[in-house]
C-alpha positions in Angstrom: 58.8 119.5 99.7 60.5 117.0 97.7 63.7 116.2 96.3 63.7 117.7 93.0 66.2 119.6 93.6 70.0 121.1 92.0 72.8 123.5 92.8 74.7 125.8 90.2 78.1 126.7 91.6 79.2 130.6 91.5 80.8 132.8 93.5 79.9 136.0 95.9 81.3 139.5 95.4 84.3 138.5 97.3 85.6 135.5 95.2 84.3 133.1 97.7 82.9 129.5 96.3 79.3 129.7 96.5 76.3 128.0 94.9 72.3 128.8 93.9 69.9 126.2 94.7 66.9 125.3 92.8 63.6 123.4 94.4 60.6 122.4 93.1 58.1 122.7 95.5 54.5 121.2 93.9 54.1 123.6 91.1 56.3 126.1 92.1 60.3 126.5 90.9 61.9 128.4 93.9 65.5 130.2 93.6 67.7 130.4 96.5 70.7 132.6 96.2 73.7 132.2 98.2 74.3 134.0 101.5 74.5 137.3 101.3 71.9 137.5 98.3 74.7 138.0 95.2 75.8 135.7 93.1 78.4 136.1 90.6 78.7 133.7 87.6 80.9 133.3 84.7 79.1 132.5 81.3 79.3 128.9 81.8 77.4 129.2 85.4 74.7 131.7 83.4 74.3 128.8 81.1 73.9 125.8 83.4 71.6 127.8 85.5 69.5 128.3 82.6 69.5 124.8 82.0 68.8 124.0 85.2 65.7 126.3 85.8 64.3 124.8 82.3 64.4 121.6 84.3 62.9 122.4 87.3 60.5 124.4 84.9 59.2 121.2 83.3 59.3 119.3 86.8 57.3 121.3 88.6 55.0 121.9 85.3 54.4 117.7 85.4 53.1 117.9 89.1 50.5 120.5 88.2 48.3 123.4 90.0 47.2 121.2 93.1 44.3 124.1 93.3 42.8 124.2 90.2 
């Protein structure tokens, strides 16, 4: 793995801090949620997640399909 990498702040059903994490992994864009699998974001959070996955989008899309 390497360290392309970001994290979007948000909460969890219970109002605790929280964030999602983002990796690129070769080609691949992977999502982590927080513990607990939910997480809750305001419209701002929705938007820099967005902006964050078009990121990782165009990293991973630079490295390429390592299998064909």
């Amino acid at each position: 793995m390497n360290d392309q990498r970001w994290w979007v702040e948000c909460g969890d059903p219970f109002g605790r801090d929280r964030s999602v994490t983002v990796l690129v992994e070769e080609d691949q864009v992977l999502v982590v949620a927080p513990p607990g699998g939910t997480a809750v974001l305001s419209a701002q959070q929705t938007h820099r997640l967005h902006r964050t996955l078009g990121t990782a989008s165009d990293a991973a899309a630079e490295t390429g399909d390592p299998r064909g």
